[in-house]
TORZAVO-508284 format. One record per residue (C-alpha): x negated, y, z; residue in three letters. Coordinates in steps of 0.1 Angstrom, whole numbers, plus 5000, padded with zeros to 4 digits. Layout:
<pts>
XYZALA;...
</pts>
This chain:
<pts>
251826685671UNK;254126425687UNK;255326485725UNK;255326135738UNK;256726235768UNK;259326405755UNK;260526095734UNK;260325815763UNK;262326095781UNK;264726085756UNK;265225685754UNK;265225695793UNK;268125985794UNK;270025825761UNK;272725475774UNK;274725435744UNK;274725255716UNK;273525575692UNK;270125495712UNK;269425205688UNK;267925495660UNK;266025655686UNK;264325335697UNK;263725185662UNK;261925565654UNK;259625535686UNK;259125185680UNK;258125175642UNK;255725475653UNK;251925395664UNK;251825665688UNK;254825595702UNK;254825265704UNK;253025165740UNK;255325435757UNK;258425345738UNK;257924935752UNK;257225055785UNK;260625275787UNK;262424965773UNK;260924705796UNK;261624965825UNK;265125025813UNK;265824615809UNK;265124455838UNK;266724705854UNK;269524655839UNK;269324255844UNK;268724315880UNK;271824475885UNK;273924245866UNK;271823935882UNK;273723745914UNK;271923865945UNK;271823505956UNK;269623405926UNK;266423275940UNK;264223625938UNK;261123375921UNK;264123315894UNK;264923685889UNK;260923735886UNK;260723435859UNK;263123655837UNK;261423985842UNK;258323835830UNK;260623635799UNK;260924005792UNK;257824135793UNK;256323875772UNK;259423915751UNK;258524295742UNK;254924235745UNK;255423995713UNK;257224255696UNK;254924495703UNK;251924295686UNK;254124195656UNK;254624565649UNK;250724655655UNK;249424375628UNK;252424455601UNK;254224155600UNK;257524305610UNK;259224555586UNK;260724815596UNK;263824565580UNK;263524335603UNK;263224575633UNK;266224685630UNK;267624355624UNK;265724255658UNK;267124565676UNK;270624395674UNK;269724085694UNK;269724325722UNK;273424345723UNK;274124165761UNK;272224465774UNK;274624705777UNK;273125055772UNK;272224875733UNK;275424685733UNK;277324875700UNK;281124945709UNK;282524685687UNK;280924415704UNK;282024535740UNK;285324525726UNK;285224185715UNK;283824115749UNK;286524255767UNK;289424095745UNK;287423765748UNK;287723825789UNK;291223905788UNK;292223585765UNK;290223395789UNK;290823445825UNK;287723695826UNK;285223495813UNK;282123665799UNK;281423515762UNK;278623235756UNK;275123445743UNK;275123255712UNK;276522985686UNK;274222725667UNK;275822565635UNK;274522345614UNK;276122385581UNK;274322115565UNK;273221715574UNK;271021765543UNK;266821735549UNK;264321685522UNK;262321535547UNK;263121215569UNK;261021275602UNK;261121015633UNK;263321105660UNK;265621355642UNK;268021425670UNK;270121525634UNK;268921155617UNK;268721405589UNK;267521285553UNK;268721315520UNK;271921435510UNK;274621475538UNK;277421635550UNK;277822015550UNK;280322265559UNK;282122435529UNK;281322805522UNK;284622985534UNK;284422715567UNK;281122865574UNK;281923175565UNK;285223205590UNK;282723075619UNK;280023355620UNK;283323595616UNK;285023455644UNK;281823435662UNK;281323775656UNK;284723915663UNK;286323735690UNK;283323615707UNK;281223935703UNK;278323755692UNK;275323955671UNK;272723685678UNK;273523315659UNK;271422995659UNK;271322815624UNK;269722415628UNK;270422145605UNK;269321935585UNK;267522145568UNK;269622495570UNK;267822645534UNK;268622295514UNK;272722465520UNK;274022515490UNK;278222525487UNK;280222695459UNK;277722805443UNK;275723005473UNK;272922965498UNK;272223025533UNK;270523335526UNK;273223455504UNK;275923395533UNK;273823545562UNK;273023855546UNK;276423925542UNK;277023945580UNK;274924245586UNK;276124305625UNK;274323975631UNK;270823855634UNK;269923455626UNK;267723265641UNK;266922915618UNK;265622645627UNK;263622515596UNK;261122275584UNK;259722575565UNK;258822385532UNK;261422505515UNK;259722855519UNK;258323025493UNK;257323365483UNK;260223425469UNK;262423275494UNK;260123475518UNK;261323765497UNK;264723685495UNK;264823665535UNK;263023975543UNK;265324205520UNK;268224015539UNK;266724145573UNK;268723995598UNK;266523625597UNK;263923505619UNK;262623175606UNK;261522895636UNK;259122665619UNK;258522315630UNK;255322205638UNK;254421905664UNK;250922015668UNK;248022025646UNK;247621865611UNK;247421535624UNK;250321535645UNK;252521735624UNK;252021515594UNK;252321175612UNK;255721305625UNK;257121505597UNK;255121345563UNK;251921375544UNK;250621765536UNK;253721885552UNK;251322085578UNK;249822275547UNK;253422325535UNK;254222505565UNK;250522685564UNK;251722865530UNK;255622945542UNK;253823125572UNK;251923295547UNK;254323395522UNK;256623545552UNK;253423745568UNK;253123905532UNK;256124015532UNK;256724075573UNK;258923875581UNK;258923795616UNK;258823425627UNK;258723195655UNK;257322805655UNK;259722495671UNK;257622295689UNK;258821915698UNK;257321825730UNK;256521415737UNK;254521225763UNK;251921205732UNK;251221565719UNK;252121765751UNK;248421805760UNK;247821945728UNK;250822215718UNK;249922325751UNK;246322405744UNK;244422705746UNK;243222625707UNK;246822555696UNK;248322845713UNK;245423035696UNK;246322895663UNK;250222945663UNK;250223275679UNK;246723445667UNK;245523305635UNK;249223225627UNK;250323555644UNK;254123365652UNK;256323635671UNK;257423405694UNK;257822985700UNK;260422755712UNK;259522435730UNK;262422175729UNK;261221845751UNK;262021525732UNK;265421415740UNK;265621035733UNK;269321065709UNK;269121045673UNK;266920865645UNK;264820565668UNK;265420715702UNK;262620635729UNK;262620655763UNK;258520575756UNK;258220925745UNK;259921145773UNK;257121315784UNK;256521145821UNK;257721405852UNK;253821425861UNK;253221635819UNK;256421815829UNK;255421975859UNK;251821985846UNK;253622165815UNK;256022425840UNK;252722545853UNK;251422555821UNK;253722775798UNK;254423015830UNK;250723075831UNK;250823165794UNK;254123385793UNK;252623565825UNK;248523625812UNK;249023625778UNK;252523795776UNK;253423535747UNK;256923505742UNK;257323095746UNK;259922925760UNK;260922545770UNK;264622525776UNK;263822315805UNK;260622405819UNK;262122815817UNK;265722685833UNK;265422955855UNK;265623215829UNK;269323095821UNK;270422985855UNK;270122635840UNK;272022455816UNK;273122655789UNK;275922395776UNK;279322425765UNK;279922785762UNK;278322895795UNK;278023265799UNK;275323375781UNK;275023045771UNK;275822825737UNK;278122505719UNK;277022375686UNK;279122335657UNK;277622025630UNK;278521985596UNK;281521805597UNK;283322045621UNK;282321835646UNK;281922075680UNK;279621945711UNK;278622125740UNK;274522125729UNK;272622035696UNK;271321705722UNK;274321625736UNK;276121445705UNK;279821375718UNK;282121595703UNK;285721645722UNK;287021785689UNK;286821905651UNK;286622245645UNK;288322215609UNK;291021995623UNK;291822295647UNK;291722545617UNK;294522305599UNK;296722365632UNK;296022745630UNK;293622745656UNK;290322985660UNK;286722925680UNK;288823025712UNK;291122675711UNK;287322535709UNK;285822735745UNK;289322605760UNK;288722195754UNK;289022005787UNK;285721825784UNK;283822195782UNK;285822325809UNK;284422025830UNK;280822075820UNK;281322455828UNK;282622365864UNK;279922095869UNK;277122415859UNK;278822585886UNK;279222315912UNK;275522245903UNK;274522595906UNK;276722665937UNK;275222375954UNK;271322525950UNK;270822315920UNK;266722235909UNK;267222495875UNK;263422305868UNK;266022025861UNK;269122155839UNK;270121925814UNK;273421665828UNK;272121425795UNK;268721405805UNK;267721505840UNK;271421375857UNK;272421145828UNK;275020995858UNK;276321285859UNK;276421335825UNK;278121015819UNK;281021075840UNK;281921355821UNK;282221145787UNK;283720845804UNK;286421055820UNK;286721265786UNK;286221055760UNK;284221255733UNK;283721095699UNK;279921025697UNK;278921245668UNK;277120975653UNK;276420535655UNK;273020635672UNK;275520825700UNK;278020565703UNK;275020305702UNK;273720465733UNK;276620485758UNK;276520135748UNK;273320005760UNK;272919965795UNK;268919915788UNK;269420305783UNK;271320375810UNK;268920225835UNK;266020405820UNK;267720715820UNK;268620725855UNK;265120535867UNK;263620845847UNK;265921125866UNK;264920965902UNK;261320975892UNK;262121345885UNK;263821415913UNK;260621305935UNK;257921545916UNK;260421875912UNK;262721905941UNK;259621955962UNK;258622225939UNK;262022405934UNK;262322385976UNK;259022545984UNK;258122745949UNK;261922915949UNK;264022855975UNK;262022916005UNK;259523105994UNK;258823485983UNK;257823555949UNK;254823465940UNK;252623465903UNK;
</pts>
């Protein structure tokens, strides 16, 4: 007969890292399941309360509790229908490692070496990297302008990035984008092939998911440490008018081959003034997260860089606020773990560029680094730094990061709208002066095009003032003056 009580006790009493096979046993258990997601939740946010600046608007501190509990709560159902292994679990378990009584003692090291090389700055939370340029599909507004054969990292480049990423920036949770990350292929090996090999870290990729078979699907859930994100722009319509004919029943049999084999996955939603109405549905979130049974989702709101950019399809401020109320209602009733990097700004105390704390920088496939996947001006190149005997920390320490960190904290210091985080999009004058002082090398023609055409610029900031007038309102009354409220 199993004591529940004496086993929540038992995660409640243990704050080390040795907790993690204690967790994973009460966790993979039915019984103890429910108890064992309660202790954790408990244990959690209270942890992230007292790590959390005590000026933080308290609705803020709230919107990341509930991130949590719909966090968990996803977990929890993955575990109850079988499409998480007990693999993939303890793979999962990992991406716990900025919470400190799961942190494992080599990446608080790495933590506290990374402090003292860097004036006591905490590390970013993650790294994306996109090792290839390659996409075996060509899909309007790529913010990549992926298609076809392209560049890509070599294997012992690639390699030396998750190690450093790992070692001197602590990191156990990594982003992989593209291109298409699974079309990777250098000396001979594949993504897979190279991300199992760093077991101390769990991958998130971002894929188009027709590359996914059952025997990738295989190949992914003996590696353990992958979650795939699957893009999708809605339903079967949508999705194939965006991304090509029959690609929605593409991704249909990927989600199936990985739910055979329990993998755990997410979807990547693309967010325009055209389909926002419907990824927001009840019937889509139904589908995705139901019928589907995704672990979690991702909403990333069209950014108007890359392949054919359009201010035309920024959805208008009126769909975003309509959408803010939207996915908070969803995260809070239905405990579905869903976030919009914008709309959920208060869950990283805003933007989340250039190496923030807890934050992210992106690394393309020529070496190129920039501080976010849609902000394509790139201050330096990563393999050009290698040549000079250089590491990822010569990369945190580049003068045009440094500024974007200070203008974070300026932002933030100031009582900054969080429902408006992004300097490219939602203060693109802001954003600007940054490059003009700096002088990044757009990534791309698309990215030089841009700063070039004053068309643009206007738009942009005709955009941001429109913004301005339907959030500031909402941040003043909803967060600043105002006690929490659901």
């Amino acid at each position: 007969m199993i004591d529940v009580r004496s086993w929540t006790q038992r995660i409640a009493d243990t704050t080390s890292e040795f907790a993690l096979p204690l967790i994973e046993e009460a966790l993979w258990n039915d019984l103890l399941r429910p108890a064992a997601i309660r202790q954790i939740e408990r244990r959690v946010i209270a942890e992230m309360e007292r790590e959390q600046n005590p000026d933080h608007p308290p609705r803020a501190r709230e919107d990341r509790a509930d991130m949590v509990r719909a966090l968990l709560e996803s977990v929890k159902r993955s575990l109850d229908r079988g499409v998480m292994s007990r693999r993939a679990l303890h793979g999962a378990l990992k991406t716990f490692n900025n919470v400190s009584f799961l942190q494992d003692s080599a990446a608080r090291d790495a933590a506290r070496r990374f402090a003292e090389r860097h004036g006591g700055q905490t590390p970013p939370g993650t790294l994306v990297v996109s090792p290839t340029r390659t996409c075996n599909l060509h899909c309007d507004g790529c913010y990549a302008n992926a298609a076809g054969e392209g560049g890509r990292l070599e294997r012992a480049v690639f390699d030396r990035i998750l190690t450093e990423a790992e070692t001197l920036w602590s990191l156990r949770f990594i982003t992989i984008s593209g291109g298409e990350p699974l079309a990777y292929r250098s000396e001979g090996q594949d993504l897979v092939e190279i991300l199992s090999r760093h077991a101390q870290c769990y991958f998130l990729v971002y894929t188009n998911g027709t590359l996914i078979d059952d025997r990738m699907a295989e190949r992914i859930a003996a590696a353990g440490n992958i979650t795939p994100a699957i893009s999708v722009e809605g339903f079967e319509a949508r999705t194939d008018a965006r991304r090509g004919r029959g690609v929605f029943q593409r991704i249909l049999k990927a989600m199936a081959a990985l739910r055979r084999v329990a993998v755990p996955f997410g979807v990547s939603l693309t967010v325009t003034r055209e389909n926002a109405e419907e990824v927001f549905s009840d019937e889509f979130v139904d589908f995705c997260f139901e019928q589907q049974q995704a672990t979690y989702g991702w909403i990333f709101q069209y950014m108007p860089i890359g392949r054919r950019r359009s201010l035309g399809l920024l959805p208008t401020p009126e769909q975003r606020l309509w959408m803010w109320r939207r996915i908070w209602q969803i995260i809070r009733e239905r405990r579905i773990m869903l976030a919009d990097f914008w709309n959920c700004g208060t869950v990283t105390s805003g933007c989340m560029s250039a190496a923030k704390p807890s934050g992210y920088l992106y690394i393309d496939w020529d070496g190129k680094v920039m501080p976010c996947v849609f902000v394509p001006y790139s201050p330096a190149n990563l393999l050009d730094i290698y040549r000079r005997g250089g590491t990822l920390d010569d990369v945190y320490e580049l003068p045009y990061f440094q500024a974007i960190r200070q203008w974070q904290r300026q932002y933030n210091a100031a009582g900054g709208n969080w429902l408006l985080p992004c300097p490219l999009r939602d203060h693109y004058r802001a954003a600007r002066e940054l490059i003009d002082r700096h002088h990044p090398e757009p990534e791309d023609e698309a990215a030089r095009d841009a700063l070039q055409d004053e068309s643009f610029r206007q738009g942009m900031i005709e955009y941001d003032e429109r913004l301005y007038r339907e959030f500031d309102p909402v941040w003043e009354q909803e967060y600043l003056h105002s006690p929490v409220a659901k």
